[in-house]
py3Dmol code that shows the C-alpha trace and the ligand (Angstrom):
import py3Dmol

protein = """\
ATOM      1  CA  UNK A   1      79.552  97.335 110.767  1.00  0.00           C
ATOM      2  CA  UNK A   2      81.224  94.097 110.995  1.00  0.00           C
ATOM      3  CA  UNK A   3      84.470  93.501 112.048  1.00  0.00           C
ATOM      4  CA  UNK A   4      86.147  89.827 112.764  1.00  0.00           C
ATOM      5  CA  UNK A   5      89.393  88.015 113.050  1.00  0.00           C
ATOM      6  CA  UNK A   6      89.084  84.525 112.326  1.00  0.00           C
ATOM      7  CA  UNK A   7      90.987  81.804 114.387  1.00  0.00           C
ATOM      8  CA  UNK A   8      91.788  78.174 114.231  1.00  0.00           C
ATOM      9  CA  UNK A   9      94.022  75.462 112.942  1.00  0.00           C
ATOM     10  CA  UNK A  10      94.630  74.649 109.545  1.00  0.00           C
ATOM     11  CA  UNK A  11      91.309  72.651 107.567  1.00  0.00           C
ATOM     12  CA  UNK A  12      89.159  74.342 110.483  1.00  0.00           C
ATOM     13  CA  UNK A  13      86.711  75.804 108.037  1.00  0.00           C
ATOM     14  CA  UNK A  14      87.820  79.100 108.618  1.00  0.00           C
ATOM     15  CA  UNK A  15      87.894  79.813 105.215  1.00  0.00           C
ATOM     16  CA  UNK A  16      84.533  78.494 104.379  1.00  0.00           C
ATOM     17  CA  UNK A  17      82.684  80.054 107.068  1.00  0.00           C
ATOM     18  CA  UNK A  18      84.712  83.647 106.947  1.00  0.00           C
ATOM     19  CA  UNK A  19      83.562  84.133 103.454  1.00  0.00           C
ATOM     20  CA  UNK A  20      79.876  83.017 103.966  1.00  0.00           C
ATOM     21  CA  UNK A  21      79.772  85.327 106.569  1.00  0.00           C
ATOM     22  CA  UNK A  22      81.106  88.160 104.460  1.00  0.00           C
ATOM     23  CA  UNK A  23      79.175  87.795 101.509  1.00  0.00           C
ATOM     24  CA  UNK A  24      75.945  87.653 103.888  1.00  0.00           C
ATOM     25  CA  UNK A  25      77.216  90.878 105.461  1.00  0.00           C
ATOM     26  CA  UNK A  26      78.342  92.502 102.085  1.00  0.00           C
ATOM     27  CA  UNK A  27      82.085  93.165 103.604  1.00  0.00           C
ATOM     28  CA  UNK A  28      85.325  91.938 102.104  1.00  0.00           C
ATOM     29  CA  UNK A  29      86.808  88.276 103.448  1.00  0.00           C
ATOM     30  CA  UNK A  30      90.553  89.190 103.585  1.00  0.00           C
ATOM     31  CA  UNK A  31      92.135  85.761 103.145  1.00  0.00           C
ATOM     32  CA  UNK A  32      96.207  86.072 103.549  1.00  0.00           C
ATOM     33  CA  UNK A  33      96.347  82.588 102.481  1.00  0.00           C
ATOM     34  CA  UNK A  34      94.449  83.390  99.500  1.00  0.00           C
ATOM     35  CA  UNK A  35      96.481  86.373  98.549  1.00  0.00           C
ATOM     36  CA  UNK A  36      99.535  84.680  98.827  1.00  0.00           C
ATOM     37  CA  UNK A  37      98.109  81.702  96.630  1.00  0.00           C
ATOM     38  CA  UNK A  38      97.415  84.230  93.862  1.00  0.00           C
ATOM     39  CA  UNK A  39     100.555  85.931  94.063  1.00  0.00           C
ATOM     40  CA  UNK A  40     102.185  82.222  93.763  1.00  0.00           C
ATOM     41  CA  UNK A  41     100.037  81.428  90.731  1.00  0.00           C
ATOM     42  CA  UNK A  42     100.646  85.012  88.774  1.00  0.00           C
ATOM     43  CA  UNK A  43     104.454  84.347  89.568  1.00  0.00           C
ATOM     44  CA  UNK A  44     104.619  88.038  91.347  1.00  0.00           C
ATOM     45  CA  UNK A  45     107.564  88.788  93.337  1.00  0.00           C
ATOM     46  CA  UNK A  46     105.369  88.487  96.598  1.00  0.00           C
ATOM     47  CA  UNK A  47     104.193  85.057  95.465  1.00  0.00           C
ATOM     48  CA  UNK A  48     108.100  84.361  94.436  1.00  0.00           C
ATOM     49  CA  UNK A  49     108.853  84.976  98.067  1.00  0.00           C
ATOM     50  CA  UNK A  50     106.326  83.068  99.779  1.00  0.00           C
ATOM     51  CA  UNK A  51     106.323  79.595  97.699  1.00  0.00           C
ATOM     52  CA  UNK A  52     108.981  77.803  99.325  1.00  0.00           C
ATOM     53  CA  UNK A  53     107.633  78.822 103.147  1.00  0.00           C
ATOM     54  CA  UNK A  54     103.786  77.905 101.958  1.00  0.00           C
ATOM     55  CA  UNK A  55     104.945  74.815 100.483  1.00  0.00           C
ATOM     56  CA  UNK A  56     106.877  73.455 103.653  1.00  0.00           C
ATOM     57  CA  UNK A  57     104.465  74.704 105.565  1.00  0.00           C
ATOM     58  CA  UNK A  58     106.087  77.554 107.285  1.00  0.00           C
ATOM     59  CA  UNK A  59     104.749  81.104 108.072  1.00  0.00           C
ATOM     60  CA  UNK A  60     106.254  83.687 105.467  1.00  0.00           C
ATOM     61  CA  UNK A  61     108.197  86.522 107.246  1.00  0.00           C
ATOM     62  CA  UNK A  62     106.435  88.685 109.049  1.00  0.00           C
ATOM     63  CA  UNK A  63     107.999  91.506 106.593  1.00  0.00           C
ATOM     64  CA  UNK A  64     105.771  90.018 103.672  1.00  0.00           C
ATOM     65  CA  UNK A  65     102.599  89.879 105.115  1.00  0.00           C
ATOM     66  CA  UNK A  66     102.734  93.225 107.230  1.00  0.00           C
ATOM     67  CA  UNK A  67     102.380  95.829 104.280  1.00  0.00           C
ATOM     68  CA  UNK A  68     100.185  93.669 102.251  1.00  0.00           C
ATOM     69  CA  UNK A  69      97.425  93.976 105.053  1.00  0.00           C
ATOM     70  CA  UNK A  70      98.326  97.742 105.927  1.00  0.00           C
ATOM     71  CA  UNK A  71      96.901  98.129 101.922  1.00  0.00           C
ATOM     72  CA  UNK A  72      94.159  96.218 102.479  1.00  0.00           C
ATOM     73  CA  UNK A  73      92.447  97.328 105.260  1.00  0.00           C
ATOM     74  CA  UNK A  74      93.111 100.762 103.721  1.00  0.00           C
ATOM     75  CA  UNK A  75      90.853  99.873 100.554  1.00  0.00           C
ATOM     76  CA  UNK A  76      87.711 101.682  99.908  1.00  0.00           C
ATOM     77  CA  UNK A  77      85.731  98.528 100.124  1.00  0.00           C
ATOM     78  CA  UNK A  78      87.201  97.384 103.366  1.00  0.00           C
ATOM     79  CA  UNK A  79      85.690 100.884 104.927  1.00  0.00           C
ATOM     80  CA  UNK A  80      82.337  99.230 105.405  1.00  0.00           C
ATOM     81  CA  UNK A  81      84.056  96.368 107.632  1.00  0.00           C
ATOM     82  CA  UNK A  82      85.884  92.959 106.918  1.00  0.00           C
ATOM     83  CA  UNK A  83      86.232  89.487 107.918  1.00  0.00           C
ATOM     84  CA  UNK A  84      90.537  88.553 108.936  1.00  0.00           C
ATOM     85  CA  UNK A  85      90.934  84.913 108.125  1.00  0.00           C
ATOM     86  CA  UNK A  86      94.582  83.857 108.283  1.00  0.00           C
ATOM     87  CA  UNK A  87      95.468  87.021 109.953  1.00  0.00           C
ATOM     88  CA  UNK A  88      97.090  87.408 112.767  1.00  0.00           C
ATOM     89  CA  UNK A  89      98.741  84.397 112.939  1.00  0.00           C
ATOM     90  CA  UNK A  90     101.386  85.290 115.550  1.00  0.00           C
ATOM     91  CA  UNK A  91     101.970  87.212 118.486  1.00  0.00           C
ATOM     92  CA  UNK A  92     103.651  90.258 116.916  1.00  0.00           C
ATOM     93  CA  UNK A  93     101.282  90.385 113.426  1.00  0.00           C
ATOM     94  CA  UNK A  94      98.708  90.861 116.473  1.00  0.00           C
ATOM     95  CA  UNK A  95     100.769  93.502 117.876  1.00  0.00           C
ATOM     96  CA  UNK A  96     100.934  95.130 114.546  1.00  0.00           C
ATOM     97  CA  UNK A  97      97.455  94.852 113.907  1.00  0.00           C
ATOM     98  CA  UNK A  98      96.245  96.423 116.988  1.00  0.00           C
ATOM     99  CA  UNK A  99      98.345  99.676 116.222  1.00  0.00           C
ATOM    100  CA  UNK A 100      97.355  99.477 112.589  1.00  0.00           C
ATOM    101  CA  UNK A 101      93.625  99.778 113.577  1.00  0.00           C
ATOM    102  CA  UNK A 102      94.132 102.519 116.147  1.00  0.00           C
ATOM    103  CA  UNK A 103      96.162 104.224 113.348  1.00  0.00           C
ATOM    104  CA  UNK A 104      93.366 103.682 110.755  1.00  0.00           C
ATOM    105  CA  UNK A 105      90.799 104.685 114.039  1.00  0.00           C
ATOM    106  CA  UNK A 106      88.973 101.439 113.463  1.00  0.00           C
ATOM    107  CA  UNK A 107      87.753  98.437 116.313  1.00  0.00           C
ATOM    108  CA  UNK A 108      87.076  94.756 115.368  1.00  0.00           C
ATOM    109  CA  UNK A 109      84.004  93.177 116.691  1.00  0.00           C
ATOM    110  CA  UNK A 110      85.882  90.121 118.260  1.00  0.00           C
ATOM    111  CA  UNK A 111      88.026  86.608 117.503  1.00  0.00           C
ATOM    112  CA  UNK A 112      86.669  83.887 116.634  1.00  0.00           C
ATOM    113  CA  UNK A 113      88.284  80.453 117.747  1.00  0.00           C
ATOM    114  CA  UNK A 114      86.990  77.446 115.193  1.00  0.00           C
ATOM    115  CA  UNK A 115      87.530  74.941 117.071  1.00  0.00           C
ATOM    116  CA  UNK A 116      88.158  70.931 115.642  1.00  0.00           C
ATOM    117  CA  UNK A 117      90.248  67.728 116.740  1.00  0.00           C
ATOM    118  CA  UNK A 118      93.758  67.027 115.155  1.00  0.00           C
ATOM    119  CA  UNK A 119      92.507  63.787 113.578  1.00  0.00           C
ATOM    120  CA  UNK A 120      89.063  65.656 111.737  1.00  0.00           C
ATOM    121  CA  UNK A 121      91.533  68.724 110.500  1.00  0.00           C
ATOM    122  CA  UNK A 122      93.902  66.074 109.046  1.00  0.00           C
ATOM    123  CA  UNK A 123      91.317  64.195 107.338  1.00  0.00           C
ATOM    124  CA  UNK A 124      89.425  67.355 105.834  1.00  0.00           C
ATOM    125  CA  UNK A 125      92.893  68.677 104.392  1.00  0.00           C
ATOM    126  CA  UNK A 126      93.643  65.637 103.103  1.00  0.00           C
ATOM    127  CA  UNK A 127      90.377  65.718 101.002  1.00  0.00           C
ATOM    128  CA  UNK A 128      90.836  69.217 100.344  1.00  0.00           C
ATOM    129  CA  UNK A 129      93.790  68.202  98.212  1.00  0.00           C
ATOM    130  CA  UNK A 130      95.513  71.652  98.107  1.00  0.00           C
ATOM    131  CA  UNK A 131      99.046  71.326  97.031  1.00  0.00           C
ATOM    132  CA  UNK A 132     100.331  72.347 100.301  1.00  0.00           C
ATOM    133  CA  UNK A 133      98.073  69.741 101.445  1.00  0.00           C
ATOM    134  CA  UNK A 134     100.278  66.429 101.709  1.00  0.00           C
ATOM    135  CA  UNK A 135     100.890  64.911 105.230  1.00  0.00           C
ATOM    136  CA  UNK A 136     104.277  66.170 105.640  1.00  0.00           C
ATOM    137  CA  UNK A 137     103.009  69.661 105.142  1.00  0.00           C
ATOM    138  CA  UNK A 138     100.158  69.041 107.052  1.00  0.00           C
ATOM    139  CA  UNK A 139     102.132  67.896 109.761  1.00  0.00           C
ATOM    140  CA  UNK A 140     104.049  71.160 109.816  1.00  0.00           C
ATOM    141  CA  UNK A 141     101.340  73.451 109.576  1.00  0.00           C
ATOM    142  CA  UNK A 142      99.667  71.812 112.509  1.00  0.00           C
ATOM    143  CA  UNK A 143     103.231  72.627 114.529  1.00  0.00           C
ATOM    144  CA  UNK A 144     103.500  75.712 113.840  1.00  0.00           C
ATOM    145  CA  UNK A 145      99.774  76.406 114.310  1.00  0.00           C
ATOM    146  CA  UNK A 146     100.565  75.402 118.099  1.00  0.00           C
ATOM    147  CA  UNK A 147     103.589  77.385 118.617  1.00  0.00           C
ATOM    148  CA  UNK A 148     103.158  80.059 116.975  1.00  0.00           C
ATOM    149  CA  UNK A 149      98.932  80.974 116.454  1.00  0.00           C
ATOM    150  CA  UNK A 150      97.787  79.129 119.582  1.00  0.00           C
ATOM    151  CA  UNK A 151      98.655  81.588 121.858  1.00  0.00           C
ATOM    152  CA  UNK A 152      96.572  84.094 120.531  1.00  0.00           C
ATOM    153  CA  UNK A 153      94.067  82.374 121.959  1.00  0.00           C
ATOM    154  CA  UNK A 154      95.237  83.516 125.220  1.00  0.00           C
ATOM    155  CA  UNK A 155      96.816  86.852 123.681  1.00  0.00           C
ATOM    156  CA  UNK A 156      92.434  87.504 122.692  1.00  0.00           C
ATOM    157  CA  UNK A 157      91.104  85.675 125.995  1.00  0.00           C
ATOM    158  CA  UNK A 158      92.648  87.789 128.146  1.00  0.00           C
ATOM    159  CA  UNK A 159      91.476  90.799 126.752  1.00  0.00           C
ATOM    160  CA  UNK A 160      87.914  89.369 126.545  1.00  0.00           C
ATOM    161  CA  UNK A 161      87.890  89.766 123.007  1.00  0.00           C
ATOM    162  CA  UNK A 162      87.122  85.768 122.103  1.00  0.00           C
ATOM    163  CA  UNK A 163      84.534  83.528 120.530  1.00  0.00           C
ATOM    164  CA  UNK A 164      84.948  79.697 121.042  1.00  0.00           C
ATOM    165  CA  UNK A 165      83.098  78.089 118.328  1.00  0.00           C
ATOM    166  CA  UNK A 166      82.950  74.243 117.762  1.00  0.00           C
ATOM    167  CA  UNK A 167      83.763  73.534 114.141  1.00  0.00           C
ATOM    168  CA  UNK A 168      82.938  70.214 113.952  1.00  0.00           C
ATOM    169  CA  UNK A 169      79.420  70.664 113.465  1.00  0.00           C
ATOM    170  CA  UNK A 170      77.688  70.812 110.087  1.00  0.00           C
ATOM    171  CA  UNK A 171      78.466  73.676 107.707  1.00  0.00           C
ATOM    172  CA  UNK A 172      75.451  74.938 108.445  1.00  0.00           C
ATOM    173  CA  UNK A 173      75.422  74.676 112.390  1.00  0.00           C
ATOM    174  CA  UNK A 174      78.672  76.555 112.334  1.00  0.00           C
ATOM    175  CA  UNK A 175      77.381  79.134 110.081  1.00  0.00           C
ATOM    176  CA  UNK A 176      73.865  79.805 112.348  1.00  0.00           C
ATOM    177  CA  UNK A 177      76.180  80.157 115.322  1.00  0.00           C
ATOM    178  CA  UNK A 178      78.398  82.366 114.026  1.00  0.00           C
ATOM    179  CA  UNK A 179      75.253  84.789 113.191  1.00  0.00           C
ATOM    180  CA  UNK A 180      73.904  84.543 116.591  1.00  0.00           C
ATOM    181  CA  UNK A 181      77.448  85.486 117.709  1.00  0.00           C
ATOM    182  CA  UNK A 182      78.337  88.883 115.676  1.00  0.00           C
ATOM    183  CA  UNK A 183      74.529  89.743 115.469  1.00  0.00           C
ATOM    184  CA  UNK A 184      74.036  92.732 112.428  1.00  0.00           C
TER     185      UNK A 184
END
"""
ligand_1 = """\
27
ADP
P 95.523 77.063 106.390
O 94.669 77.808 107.375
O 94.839 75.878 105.817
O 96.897 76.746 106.886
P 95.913 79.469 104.775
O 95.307 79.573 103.438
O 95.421 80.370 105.840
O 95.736 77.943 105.111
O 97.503 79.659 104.678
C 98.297 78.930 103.780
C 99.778 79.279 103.979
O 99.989 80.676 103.695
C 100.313 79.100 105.399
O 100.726 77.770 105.641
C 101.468 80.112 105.421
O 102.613 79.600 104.763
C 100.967 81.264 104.588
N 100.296 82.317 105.396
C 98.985 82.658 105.347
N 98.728 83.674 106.198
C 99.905 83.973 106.814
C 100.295 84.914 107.798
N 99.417 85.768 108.356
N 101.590 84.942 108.192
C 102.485 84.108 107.655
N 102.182 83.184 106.730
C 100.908 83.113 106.295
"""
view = py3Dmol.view(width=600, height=400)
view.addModel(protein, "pdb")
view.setStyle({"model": 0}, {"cartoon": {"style": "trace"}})
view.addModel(ligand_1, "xyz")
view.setStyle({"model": 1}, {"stick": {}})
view.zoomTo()
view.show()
């Protein structure tokens, strides 16, 4: 059973490497970002919600995301384990989702901190071309990631719950590490 938060600034790879892990370890990759881009694209009420905070490059309220994981981790599929990426991404959504998993009786393996310069993570999301992808946005993002995700790193280290992983390797270098780390 495999169960991991994923860490890290924005155009980290967390994204990348959370889902090659889960499809190698047959578990859903719960992406919030990715949920909230679909709900933006289908033009749901969520996604209605969210746009203007994604696109300035702002966290949605905590009061969006909360319920929308509570679901998710109660899904059949994610009874066999899951991979977090995007999630926590603030003190109290990590407060929530430590009483969440004692109410659903369930542990996480450990957080994992991708770890990449400022200049590298500007360049790859300016590649990426995402529409929340522009420098001013990018800017932003990279703010907020500091203020308000950063200190999970501590929130995790202190507990002795954390992973630091250098993402600026090769794909694949990242991904071999990450196997040795959360071994099957
Ligand atoms: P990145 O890691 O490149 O910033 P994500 O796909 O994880 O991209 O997130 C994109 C956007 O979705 C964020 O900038 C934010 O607006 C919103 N978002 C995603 N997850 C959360 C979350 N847990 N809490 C609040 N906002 C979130």
């Amino acid at each position: 059973m495999t169960r991991l938060i994923f860490l890290g600034p924005p155009g980290a790879g967390k994204g990348t490497q959370a889902k090659i892990l889960a499809d190698i370890r047959q578990i859903p990759h719960i992406s919030t970002g990715d949920i909230l881009r679909n709900a933006k694209a289908q033009g749901t009420p969520l996604g209605q919600k969210a746009q203007g905070y994604m696109d300035r490059g702002e966290l949605v309220p905590d009061s969006l995301i909360l319920d929308l994981i509570r679901e998710r981790l109660g899904e059949a599929d994610a009874q066999a384990g899951w991979i977090l990426d995007g999630f926590p991404r603030n003190v109290s959504q990590a407060e929530f989702l430590d009483s969440l998993l004692q109410e659903l009786h369930q542990e996480f393996d450990g957080v994992v901190n991708l770890d990449v310069p400022d200049e590298v993570l500007v360049a790859r999301m300016l590649e990426r071309g995402r529409t929340d992808d522009n420098e001013t946005t990018i800017r932003r993002r990279l703010e907020v990631y500091r203020q308000q995700t950063a200190p999970l790193i501590k929130f995790y280290g202190d507990r002795h719950q954390l992973h630091l992983v250098d993402g600026n390797q090769l794909l694949d270098e990242v991904t071999a590490t990450l196997k040795q780390l959360v071994p099957v």
